[in-house]
C-alpha positions as CSV (number, residue, x, y, z in Angstrom):
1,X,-72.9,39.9,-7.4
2,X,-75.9,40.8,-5.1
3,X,-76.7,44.5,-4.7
4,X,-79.2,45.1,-1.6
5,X,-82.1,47.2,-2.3
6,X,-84.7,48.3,0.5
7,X,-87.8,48.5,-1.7
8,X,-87.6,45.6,-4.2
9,X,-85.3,43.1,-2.3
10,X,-82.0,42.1,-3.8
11,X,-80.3,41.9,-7.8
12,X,-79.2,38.7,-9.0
13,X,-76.8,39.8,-12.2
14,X,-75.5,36.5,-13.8
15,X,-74.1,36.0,-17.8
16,X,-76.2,34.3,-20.2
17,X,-76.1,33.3,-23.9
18,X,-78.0,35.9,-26.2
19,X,-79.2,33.7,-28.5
20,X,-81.1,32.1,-25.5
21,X,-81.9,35.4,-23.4
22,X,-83.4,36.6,-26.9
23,X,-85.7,33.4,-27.0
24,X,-86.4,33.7,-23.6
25,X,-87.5,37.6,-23.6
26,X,-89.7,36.5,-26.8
27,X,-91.3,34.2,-25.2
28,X,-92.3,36.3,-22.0
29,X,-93.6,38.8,-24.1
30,X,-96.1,36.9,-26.1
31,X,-97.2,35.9,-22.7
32,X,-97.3,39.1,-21.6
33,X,-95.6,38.8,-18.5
34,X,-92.5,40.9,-17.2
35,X,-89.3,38.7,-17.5
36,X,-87.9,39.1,-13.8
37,X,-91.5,37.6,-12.9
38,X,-91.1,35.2,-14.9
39,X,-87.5,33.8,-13.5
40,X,-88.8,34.8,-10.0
41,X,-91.6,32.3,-10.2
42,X,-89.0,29.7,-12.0
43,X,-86.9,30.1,-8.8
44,X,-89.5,29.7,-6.2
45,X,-90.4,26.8,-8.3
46,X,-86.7,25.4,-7.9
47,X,-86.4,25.8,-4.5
48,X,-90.2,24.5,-3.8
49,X,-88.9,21.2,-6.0
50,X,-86.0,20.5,-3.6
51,X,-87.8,21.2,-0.7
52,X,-90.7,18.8,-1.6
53,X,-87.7,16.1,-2.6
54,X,-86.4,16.2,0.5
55,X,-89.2,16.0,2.4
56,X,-89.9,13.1,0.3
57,X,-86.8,11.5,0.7
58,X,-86.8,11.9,4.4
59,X,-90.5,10.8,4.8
60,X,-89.4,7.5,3.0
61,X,-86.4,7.0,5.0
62,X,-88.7,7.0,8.1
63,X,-91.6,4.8,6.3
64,X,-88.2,2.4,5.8
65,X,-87.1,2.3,9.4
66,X,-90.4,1.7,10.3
67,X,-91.2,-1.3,8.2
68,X,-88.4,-2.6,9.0
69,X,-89.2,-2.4,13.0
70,X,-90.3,-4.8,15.1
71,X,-92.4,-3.0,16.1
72,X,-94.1,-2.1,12.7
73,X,-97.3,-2.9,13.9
74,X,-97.6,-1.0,17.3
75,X,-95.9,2.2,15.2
76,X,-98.5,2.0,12.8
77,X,-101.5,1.6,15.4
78,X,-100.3,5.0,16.8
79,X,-99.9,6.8,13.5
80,X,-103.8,5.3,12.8
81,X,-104.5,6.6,16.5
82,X,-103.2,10.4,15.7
83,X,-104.9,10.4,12.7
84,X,-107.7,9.9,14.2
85,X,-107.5,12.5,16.6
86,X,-106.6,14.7,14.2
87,X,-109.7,14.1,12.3
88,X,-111.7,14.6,15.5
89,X,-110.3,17.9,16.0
90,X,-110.8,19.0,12.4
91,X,-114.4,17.9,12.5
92,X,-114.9,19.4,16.0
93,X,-113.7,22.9,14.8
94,X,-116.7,22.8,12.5
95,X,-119.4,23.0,15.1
């Protein structure tokens, strides 16, 4: 399926209706952009998408365990504590 090239990376050759590869062709042109740009940036869109979901899903995992600690309040006076710090730094770099 994938052929290895050393200058432009790697071919992806997969089957697709006409009718829509057609559409999809017409529509690249009148935006004048190259149609392998176009699916490149639709697939680093993709993959950017699942990446962000995940990260959101595991960020709200954590925010779950953590609300449901007893020891919410001390977790969430350290988080406030790093931030802090963090915002010290970032200010500090400033000057």
């Amino acid at each position: 399926m994938a052929k290895t090239s050393q200058s432009a990376g790697t071919t992806f050759t997969f089957r697709i209706d006409p009718d829509l590869k057609a559409e999809f062709m017409a529509v690249a042109e009148t935006e004048n952009k190259p149609v392998a740009q176009v699916l490149r940036d639709f697939m680093s869109s993709y993959v950017e998408r699942k990446k962000r979901k995940e990260f959101e899903t595991e960020a709200r995992r954590q925010s779950m365990l953590i609300a449901a600690s007893p020891e919410e309040e001390r977790v969430m006076d350290w988080i406030s504590d790093v931030s802090d710090i963090e915002a010290t730094n970032e200010t500090a770099r400033y000057f």
